[in-house]
C-alpha angles and dihedrals in degrees: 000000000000091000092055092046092051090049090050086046089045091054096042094059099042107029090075088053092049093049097050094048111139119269093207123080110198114203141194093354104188131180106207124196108237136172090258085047126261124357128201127227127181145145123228121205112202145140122209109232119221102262084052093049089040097054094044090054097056083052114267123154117234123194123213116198122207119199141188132175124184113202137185111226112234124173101201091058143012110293119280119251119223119161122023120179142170134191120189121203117198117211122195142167116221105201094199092057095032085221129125117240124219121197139190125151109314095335126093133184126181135210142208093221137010106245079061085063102047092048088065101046085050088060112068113189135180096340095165108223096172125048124201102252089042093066094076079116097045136078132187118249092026111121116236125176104242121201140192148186148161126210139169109244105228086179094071095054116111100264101260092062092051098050084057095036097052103108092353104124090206081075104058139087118171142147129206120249111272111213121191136152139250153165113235111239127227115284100237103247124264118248112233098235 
């Protein structure tokens, strides 16, 4: 009886967890040194799942938020935030031109199918997250703690897409927060003009 009860119990702690694991994978993520500051690359491993392609396809916008955070360890604290970003892509079906439609900022592209855009909001490449004259706080060789994520913003859906996506897991597309640590490289120097 008391092994029964201590498997129920078992299940019962660690199959949530098991259910609410991310459904993003986030890969090689890599901060660069360029002449503008520091630049962000990642790779994001997802699926769409059919009520997100479906939606898309009826012509929802989803929004993807990219963030990244960039903290100083400290042991008598918590740690001390210094750079916190966000970038948000916009994907959307037009049904005239039967294309697929990636947003980010000012800048469009558009796409025959949807796994081709998808391709390209998996691959993130040279976001600058720190600019130049942002890195007064910063010095190179000094090790910070960098983290990253992608997530699905339910909150931008037209409402009556929120009020059915709250707690529906068919709605939601995370990832967890992946930490690593770095030293920040040398900035290259500037040329007196």
């Amino acid at each position: 009886m008391t092994e029964q009860l201590r498997r129920w119990l078992f299940l019962l702690v660690f199959v949530p967890f098991l259910a609410w694991t991310a459904e993003v994978e986030i890969s090689s993520p890599q901060l660069a040194a360029g002449d503008d500051g520091y630049s962000l690359s990642a790779d994001f491993a997802f699926d769409l799942n059919s009520r997100l392609e479906e939606a898309v396809t009826k012509g929802v916008v989803l929004h993807f938020v990219v963030d990244f955070e960039l903290a100083r360890a400290r042991w008598y604290w918590l740690d001390e935030k210094l750079v916190s970003r966000s970038q948000t892509y916009r994907l959307s079906y037009h049904a005239l031109t039967r294309q697929y439609r990636l947003s980010t900022g000012g800048l469009h592209q558009s796409f025959s199918s949807l796994s081709d855009a998808l391709r390209v909001l998996s691959r993130l490449r040279n976001w600058l997250v720190i600019e130049r004259n942002d890195i007064r706080t910063l010095r190179a060789g000094d090790p910070y703690l960098a983290e990253l994520r992608l997530r699905l913003d339910i909150t931008q859906l037209p409402r009556p897409f929120q009020i059915s996506a709250l707690g529906n897991k068919e709605w939601s597309l995370n990832s967890d927060w992946k930490t690593w640590q770095l030293v920040l490289p040398s900035l290259p120097a500037v040329e007196a003009k």
